[in-house]
Backbone as CSV, one residue per row, in Angstrom:
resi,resn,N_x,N_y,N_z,CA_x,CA_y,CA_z,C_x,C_y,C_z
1,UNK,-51.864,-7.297,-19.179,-51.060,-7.172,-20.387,-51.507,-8.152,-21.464
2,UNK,-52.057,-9.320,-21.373,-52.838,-9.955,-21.918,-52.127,-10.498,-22.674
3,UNK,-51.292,-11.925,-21.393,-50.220,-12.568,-21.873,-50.293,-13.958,-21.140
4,UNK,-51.552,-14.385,-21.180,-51.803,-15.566,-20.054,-50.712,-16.774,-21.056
5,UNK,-50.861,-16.769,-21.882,-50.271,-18.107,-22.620,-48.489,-18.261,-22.246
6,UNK,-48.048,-16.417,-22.536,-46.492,-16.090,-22.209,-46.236,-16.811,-20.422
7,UNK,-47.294,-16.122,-19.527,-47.162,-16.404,-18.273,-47.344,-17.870,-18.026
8,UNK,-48.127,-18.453,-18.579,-47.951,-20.063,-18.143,-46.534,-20.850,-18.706
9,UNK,-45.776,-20.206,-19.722,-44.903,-20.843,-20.011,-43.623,-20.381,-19.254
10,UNK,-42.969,-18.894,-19.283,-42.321,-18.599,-18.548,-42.603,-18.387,-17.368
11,UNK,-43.684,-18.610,-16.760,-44.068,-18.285,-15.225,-44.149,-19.548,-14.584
12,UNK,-43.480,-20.424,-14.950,-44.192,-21.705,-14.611,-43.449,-22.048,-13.135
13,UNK,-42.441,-21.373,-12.674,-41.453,-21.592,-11.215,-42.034,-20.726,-10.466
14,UNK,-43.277,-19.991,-10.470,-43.999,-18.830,-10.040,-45.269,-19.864,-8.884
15,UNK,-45.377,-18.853,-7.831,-46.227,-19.441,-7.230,-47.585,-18.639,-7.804
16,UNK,-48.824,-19.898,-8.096,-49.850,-19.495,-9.025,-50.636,-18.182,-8.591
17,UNK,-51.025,-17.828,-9.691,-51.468,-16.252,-9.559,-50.717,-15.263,-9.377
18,UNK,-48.934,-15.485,-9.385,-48.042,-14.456,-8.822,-47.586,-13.611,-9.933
19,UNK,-47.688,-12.256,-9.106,-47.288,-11.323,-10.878,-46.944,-10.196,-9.877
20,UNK,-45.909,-10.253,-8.860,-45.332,-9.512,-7.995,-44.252,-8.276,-8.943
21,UNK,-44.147,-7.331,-8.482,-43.196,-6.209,-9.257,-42.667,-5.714,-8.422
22,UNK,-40.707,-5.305,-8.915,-40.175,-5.137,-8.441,-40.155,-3.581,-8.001
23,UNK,-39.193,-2.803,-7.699,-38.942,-1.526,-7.401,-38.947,-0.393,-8.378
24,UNK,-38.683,-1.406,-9.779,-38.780,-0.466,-10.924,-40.207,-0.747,-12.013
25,UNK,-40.935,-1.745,-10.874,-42.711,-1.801,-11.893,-42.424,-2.915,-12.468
26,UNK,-41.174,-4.221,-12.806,-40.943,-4.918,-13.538,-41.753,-6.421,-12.534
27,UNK,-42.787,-6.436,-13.790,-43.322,-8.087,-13.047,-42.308,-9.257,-12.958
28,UNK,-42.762,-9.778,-12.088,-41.730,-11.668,-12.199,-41.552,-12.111,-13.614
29,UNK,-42.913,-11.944,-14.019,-43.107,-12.965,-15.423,-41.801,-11.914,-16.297
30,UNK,-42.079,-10.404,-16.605,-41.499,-9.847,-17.692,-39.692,-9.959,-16.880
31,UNK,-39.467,-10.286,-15.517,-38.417,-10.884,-15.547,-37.577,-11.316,-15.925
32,UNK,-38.275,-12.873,-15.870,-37.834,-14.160,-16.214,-37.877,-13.856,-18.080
33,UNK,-38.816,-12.993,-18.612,-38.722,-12.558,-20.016,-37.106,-11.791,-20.373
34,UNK,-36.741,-10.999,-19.336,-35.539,-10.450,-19.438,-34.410,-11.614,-19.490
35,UNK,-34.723,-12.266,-18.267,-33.274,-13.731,-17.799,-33.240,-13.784,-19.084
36,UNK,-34.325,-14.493,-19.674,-33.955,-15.675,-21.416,-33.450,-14.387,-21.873
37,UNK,-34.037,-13.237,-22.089,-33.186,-12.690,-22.959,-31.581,-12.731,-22.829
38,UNK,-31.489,-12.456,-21.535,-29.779,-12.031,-20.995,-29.153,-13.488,-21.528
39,UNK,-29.731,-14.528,-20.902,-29.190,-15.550,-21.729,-28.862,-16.164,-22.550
40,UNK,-29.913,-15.839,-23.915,-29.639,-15.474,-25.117,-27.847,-14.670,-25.626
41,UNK,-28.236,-13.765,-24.971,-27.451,-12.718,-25.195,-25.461,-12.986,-25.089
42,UNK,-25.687,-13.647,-23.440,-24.286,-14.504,-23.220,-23.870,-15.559,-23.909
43,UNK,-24.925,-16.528,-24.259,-24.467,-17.811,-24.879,-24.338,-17.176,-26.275
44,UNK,-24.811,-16.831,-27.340,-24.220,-16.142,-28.324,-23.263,-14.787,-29.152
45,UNK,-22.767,-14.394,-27.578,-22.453,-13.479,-27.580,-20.771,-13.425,-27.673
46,UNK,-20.583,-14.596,-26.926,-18.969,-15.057,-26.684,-19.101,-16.613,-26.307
47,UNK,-17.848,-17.130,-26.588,-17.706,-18.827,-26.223,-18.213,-18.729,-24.623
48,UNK,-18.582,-19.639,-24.116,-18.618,-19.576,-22.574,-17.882,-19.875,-21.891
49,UNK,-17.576,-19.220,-20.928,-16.729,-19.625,-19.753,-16.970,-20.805,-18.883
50,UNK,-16.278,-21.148,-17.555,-16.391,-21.883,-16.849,-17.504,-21.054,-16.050
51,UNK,-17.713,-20.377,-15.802,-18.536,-19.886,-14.925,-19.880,-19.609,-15.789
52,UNK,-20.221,-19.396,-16.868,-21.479,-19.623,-17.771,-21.834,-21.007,-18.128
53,UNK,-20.837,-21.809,-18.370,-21.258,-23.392,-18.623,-21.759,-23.899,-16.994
54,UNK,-21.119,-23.391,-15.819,-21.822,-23.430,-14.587,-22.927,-23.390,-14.448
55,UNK,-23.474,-21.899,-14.696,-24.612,-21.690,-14.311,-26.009,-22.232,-15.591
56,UNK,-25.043,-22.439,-16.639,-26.490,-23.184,-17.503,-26.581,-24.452,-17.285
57,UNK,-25.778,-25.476,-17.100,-25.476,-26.600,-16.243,-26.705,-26.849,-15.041
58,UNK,-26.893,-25.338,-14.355,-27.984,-25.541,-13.151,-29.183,-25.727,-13.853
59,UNK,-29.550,-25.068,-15.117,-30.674,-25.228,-15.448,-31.527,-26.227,-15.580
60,UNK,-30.771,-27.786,-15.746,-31.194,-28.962,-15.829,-31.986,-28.948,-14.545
61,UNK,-31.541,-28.696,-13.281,-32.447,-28.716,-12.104,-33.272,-27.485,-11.716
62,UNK,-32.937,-26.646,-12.611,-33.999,-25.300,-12.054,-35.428,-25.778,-12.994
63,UNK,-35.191,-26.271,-13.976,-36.549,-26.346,-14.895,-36.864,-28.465,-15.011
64,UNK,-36.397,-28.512,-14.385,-36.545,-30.179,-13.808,-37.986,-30.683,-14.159
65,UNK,-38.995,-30.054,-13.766,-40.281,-30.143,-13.512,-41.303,-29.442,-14.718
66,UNK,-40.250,-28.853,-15.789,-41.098,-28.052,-16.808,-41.623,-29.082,-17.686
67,UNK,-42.633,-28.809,-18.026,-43.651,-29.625,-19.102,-43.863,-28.890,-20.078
68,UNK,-43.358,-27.499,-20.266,-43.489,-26.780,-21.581,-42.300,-27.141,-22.305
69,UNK,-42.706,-26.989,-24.217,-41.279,-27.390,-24.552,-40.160,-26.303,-24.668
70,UNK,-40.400,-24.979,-24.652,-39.798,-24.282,-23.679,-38.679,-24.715,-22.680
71,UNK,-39.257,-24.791,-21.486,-38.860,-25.854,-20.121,-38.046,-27.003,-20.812
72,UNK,-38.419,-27.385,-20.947,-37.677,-28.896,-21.783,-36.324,-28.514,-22.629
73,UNK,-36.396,-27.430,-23.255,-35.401,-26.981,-24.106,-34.042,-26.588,-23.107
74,UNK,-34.600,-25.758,-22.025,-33.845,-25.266,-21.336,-32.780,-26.878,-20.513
75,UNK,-33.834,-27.412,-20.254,-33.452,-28.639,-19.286,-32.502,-29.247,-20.221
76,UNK,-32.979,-29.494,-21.245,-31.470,-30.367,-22.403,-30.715,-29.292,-22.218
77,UNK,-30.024,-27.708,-22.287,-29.191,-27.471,-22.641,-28.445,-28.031,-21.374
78,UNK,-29.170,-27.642,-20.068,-28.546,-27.790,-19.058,-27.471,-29.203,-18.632
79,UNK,-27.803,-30.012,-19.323,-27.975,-31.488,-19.389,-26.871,-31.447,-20.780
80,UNK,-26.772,-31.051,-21.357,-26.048,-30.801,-22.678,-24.522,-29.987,-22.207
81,UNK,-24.689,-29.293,-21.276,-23.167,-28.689,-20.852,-22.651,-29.193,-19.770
82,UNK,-23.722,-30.287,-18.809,-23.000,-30.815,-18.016,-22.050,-32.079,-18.188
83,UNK,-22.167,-32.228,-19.143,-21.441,-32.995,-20.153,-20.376,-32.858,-21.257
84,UNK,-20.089,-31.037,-21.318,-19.237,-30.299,-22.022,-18.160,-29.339,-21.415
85,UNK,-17.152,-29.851,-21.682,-15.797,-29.159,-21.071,-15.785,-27.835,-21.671
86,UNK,-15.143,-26.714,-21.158,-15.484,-25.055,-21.787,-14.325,-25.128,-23.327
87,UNK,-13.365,-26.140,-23.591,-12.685,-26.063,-24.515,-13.671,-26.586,-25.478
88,UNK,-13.887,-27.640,-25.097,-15.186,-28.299,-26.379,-16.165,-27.286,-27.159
89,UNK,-16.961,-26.693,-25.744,-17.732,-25.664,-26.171,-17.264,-23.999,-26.846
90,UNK,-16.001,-23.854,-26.635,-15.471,-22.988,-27.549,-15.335,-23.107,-28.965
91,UNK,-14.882,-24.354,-28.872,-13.920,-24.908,-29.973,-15.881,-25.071,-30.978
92,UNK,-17.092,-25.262,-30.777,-18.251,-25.280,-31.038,-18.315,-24.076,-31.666
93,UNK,-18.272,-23.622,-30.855,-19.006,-21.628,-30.999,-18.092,-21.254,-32.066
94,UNK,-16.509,-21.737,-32.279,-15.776,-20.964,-33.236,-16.529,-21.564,-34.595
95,UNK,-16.594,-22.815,-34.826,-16.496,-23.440,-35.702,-18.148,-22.495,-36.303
96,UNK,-19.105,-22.792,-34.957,-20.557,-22.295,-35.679,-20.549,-20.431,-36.245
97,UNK,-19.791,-19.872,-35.516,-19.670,-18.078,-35.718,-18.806,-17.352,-36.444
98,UNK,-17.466,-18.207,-36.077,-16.155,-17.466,-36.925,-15.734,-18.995,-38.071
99,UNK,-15.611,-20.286,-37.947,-15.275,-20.694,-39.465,-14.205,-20.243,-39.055
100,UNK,-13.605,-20.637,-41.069,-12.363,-20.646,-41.359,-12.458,-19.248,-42.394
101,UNK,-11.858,-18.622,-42.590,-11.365,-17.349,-43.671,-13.153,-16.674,-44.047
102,UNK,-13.884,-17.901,-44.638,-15.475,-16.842,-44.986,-16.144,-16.858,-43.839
103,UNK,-16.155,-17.304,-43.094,-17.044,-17.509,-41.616,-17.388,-18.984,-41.515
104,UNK,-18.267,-18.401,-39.810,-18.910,-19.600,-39.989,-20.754,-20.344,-40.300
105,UNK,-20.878,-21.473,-39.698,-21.726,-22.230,-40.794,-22.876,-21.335,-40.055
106,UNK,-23.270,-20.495,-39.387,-24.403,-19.761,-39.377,-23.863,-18.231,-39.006
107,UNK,-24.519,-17.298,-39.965,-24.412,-15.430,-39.894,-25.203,-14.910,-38.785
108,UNK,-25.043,-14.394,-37.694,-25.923,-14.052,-36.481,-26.304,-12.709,-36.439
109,UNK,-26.290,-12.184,-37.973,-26.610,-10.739,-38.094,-27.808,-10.361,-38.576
110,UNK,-28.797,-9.198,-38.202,-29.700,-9.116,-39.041,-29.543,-8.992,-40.760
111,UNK,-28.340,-7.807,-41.216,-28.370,-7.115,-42.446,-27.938,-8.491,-43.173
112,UNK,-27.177,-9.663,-42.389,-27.094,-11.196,-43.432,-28.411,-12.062,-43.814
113,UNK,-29.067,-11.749,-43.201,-30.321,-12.679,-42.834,-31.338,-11.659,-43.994
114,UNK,-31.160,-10.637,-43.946,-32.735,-9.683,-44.969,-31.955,-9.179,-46.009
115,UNK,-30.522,-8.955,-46.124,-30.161,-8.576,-47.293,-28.943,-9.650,-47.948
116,UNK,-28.288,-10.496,-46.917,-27.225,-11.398,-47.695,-26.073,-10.773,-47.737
117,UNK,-25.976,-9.790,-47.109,-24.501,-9.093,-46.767,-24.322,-8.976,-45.539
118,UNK,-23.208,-8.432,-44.608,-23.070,-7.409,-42.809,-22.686,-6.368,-43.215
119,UNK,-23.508,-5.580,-42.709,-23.201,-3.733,-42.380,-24.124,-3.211,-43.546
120,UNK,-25.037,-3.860,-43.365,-26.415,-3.263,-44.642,-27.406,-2.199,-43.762
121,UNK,-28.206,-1.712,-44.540,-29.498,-1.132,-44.234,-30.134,-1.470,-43.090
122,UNK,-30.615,-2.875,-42.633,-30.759,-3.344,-40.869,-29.895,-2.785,-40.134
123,UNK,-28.679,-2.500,-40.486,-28.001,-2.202,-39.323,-28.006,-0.739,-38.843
124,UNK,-28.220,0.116,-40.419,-28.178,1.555,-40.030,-29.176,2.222,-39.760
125,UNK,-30.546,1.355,-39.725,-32.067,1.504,-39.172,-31.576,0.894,-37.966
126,UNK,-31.147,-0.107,-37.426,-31.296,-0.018,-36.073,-30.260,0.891,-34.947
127,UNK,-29.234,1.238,-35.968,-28.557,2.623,-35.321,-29.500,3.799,-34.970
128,UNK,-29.953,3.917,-35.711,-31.238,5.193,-35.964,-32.194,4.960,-34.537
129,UNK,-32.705,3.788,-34.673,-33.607,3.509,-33.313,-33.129,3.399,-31.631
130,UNK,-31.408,3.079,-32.237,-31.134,3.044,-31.061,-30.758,4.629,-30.609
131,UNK,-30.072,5.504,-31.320,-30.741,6.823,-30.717,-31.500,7.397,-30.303
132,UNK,-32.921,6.828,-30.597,-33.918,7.572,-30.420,-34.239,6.690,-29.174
133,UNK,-33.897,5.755,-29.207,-33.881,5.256,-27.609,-33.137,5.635,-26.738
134,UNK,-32.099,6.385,-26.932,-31.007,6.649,-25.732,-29.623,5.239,-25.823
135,UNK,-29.863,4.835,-26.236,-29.049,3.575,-26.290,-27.647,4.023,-27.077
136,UNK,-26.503,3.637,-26.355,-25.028,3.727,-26.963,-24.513,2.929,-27.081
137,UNK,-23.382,2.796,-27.517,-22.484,1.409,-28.165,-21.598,1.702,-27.021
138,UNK,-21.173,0.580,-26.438,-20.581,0.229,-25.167,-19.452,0.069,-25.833
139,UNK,-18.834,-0.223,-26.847,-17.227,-0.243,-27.791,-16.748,-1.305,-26.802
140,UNK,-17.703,-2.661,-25.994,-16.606,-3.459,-25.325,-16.835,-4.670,-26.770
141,UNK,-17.360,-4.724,-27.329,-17.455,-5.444,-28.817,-17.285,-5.222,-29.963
142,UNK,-16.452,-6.072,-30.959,-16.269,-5.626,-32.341,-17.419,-5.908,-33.380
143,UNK,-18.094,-7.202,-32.493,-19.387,-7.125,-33.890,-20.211,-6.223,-33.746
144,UNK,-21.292,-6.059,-34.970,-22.168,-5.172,-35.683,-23.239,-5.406,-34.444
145,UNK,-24.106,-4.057,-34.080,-25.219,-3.829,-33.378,-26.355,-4.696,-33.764
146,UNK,-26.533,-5.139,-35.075,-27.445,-6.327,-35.484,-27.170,-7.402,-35.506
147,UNK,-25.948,-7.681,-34.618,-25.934,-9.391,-33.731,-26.934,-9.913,-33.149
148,UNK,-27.592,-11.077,-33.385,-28.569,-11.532,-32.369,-27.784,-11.613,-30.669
149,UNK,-26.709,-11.434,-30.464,-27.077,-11.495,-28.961,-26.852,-9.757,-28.846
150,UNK,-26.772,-9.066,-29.557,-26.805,-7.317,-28.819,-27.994,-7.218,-29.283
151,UNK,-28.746,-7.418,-30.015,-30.806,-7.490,-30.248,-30.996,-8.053,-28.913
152,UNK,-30.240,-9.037,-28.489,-31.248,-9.688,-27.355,-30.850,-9.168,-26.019
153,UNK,-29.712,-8.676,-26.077,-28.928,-7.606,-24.731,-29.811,-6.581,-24.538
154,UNK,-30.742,-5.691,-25.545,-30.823,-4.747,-25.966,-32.485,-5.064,-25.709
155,UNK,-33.110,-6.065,-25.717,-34.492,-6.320,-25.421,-34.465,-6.727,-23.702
156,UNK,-33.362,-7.066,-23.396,-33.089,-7.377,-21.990,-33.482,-5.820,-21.441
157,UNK,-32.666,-5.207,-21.781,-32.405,-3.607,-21.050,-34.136,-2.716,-21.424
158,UNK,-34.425,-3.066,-22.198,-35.872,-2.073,-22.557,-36.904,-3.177,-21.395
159,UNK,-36.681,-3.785,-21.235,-37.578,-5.159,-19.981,-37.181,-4.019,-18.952
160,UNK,-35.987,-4.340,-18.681,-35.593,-4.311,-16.948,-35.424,-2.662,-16.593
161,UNK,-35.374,-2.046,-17.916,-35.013,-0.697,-17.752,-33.739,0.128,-17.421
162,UNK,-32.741,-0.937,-18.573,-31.367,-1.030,-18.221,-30.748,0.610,-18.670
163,UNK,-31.553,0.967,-20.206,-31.425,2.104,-20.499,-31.915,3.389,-19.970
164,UNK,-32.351,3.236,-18.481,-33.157,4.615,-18.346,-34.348,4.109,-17.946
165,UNK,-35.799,4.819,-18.126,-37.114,3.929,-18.090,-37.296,3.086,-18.335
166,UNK,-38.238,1.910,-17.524,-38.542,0.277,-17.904,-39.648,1.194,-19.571
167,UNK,-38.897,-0.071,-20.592,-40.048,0.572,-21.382,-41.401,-0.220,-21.677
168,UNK,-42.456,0.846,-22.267,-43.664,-0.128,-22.231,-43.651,-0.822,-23.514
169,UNK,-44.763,-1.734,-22.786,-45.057,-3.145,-24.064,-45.159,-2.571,-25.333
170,UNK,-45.396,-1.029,-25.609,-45.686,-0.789,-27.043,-44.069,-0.808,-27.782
171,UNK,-43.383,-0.299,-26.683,-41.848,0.151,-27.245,-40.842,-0.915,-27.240
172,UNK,-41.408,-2.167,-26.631,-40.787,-3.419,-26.790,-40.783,-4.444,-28.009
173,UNK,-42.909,-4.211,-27.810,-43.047,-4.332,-29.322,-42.381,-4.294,-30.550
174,UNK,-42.617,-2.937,-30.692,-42.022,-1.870,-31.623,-40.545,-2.774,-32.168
175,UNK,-39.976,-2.356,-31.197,-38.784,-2.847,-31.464,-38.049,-4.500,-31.880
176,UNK,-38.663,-5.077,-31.288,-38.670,-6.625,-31.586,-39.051,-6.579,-32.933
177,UNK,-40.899,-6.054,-33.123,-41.134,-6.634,-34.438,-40.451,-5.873,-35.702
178,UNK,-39.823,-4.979,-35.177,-38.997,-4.241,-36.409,-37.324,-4.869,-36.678
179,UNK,-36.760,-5.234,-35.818,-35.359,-5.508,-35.858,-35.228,-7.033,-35.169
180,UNK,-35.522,-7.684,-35.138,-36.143,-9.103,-33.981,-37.225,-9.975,-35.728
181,UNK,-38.099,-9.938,-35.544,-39.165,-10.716,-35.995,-38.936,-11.131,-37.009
182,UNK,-38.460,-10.463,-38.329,-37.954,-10.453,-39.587,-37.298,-11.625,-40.144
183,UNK,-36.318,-11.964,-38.581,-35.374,-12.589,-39.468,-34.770,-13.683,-38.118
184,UNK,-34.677,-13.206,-37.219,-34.321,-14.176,-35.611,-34.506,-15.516,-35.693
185,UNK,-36.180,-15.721,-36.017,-36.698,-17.025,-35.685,-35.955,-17.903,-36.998
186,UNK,-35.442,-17.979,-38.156,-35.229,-18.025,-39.134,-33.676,-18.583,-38.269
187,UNK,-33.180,-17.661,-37.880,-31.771,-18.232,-37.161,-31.606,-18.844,-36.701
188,UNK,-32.250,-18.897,-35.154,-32.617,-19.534,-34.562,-32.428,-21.282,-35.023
189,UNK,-33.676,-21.266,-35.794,-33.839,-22.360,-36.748,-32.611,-22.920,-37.134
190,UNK,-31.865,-22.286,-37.590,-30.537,-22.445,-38.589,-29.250,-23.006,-37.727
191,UNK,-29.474,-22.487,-36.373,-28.587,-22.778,-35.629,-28.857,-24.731,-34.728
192,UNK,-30.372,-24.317,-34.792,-30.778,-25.609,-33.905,-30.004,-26.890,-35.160
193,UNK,-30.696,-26.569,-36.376,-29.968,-27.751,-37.167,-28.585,-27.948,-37.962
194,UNK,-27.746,-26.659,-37.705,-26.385,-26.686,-37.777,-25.240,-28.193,-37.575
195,UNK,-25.014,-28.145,-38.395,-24.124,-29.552,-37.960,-23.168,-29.704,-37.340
196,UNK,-22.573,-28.368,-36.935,-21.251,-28.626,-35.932,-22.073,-28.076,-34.463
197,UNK,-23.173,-28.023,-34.544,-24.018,-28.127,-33.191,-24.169,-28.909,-32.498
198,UNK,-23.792,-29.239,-31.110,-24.174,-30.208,-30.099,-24.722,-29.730,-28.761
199,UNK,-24.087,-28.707,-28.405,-24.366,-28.107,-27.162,-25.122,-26.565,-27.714
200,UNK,-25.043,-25.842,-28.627,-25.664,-24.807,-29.273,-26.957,-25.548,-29.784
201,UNK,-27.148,-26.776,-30.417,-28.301,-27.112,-31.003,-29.743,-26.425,-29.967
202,UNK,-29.564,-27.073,-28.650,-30.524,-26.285,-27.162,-30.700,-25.287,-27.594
203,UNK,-29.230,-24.548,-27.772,-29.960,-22.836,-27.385,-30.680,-22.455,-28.712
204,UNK,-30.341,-23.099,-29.946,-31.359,-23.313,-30.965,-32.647,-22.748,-30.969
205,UNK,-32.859,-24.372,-30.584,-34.520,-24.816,-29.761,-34.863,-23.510,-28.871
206,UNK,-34.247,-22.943,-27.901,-35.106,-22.109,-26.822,-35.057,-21.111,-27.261
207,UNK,-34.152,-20.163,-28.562,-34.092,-18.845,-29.009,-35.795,-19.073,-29.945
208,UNK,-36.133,-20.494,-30.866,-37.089,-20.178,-31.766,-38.241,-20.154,-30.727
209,UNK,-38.168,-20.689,-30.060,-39.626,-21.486,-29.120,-39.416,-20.001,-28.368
210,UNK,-38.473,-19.486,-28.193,-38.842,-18.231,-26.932,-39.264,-17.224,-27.697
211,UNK,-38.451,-16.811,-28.847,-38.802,-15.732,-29.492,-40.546,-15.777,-30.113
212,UNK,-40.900,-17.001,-30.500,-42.265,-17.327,-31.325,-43.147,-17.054,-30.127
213,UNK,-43.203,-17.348,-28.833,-43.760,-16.813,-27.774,-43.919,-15.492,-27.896
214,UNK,-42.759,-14.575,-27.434,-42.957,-13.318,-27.528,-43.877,-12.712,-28.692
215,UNK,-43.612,-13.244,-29.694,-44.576,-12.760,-31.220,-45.876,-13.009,-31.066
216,UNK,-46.181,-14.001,-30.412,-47.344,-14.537,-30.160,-48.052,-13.793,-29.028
217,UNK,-47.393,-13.270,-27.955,-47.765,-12.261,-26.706,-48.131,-11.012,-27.225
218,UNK,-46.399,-10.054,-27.882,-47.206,-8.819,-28.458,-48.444,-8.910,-28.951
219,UNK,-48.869,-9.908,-29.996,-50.167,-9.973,-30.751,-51.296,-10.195,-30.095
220,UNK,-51.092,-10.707,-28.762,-52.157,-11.049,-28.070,-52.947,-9.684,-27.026
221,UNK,-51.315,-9.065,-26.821,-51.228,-7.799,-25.972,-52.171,-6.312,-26.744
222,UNK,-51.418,-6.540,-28.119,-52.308,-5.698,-28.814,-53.598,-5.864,-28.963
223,UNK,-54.360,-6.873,-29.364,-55.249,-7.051,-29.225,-56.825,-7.138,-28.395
224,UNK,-55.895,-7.298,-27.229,-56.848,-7.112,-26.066,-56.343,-5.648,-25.468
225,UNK,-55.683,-4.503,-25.811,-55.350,-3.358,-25.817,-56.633,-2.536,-25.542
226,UNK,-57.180,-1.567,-24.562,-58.273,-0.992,-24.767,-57.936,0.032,-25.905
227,UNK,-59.257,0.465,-26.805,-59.226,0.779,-28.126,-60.101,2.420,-27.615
């Protein structure tokens, strides 16, 4: 797939040379590409629970040993919530998403980020795509389909093959660099240096550093593509 740079960073808990696939064709590496996504997806998706501040909490010791800053990112958050009660970290997430009456201090939508409004043109192009993917609105959420964590729910499921077929690298592509690339890393950004950030600042750091990976893989993938 011609992703050695992606695989040394997210493959790094992998025993070397391992690129084992599961039952549905899904390698370890594009995996662990799914996990960050899913994780993405939970931590911005809703305040966290006791049982999500749990399991990111483990991360400090699952990536203990990472030397990517990647790895490192992950390890502070882990290290960052074991130190955060789930009221604290709510009381975070409101202040950074919902604010007071105009919102809050960062917009997690695409159509805010490329046009400066929610419920613009991004959103009704990525309605469009998500039909043509098979993809439906689950109605268990009130925000807009161009939330960064339903982009990143939604790159989870085209990985693992949540919708139907695992899809291929072209249709992952595709999709990232059309509704993803534009405007994410930009957030990302926005969130790491947010000022009512303490325990979100991490997931900051690992949404830009993960997503700039992926951008950096498709391009690499295409490229070494037989022609």
């Amino acid at each position: 797939m011609g992703r050695s740079e992606e695989d040394a960073l997210l493959g790094q808990n992998l025993p070397k040379g391992s690129e084992a696939v599961n039952e549905r064709g899904v390698s370890d590496v594009d995996m662990q590409r799914a996990h960050l996504y899913g994780l993405l997806a939970r931590l911005l998706g809703a305040p966290m629970s006791d049982k999500t501040l749990d399991s990111v909490r483990a991360l400090e010791s699952d990536y203990a040993d990472a030397d990517s800053d990647l790895g490192k990112a992950l390890v502070s958050l882990g290290a960052m919530a074991g130190r955060t009660v789930r009221a604290v970290a709510e009381e975070e997430y409101t202040k950074l998403f919902y604010g007071m009456g105009a919102g809050g201090e960062v917009q997690p939508y695409a159509s805010f980020y490329l046009t400066g409004f929610v419920y613009e043109k991004p959103l009704a192009n990525l309605r469009r795509d998500m039909a043509a993917l098979g993809i439906a609105v689950s109605g268990t959420s009130d925000e807009p389909e161009d939330h960064a964590a339903y982009l990143s729910e939604i790159m989870h499921g085209l990985i693992t093959g949540a919708f139907g077929e695992v899809a291929d690298l072209a249709d992952q592509k595709k999709f990232h660099e059309t509704h993803m690339a534009p405007w994410v890393g930009q957030f990302f950004a926005d969130l790491e240096g947010a000022e009512s950030a303490a325990l979100y600042m991490p997931v900051g750091t690992i949404g830009r550093l993960f997503l700039a990976i992926e951008a950096d893989a498709f391009d690499m993938a295409a490229y070494e593509a037989p022609r």
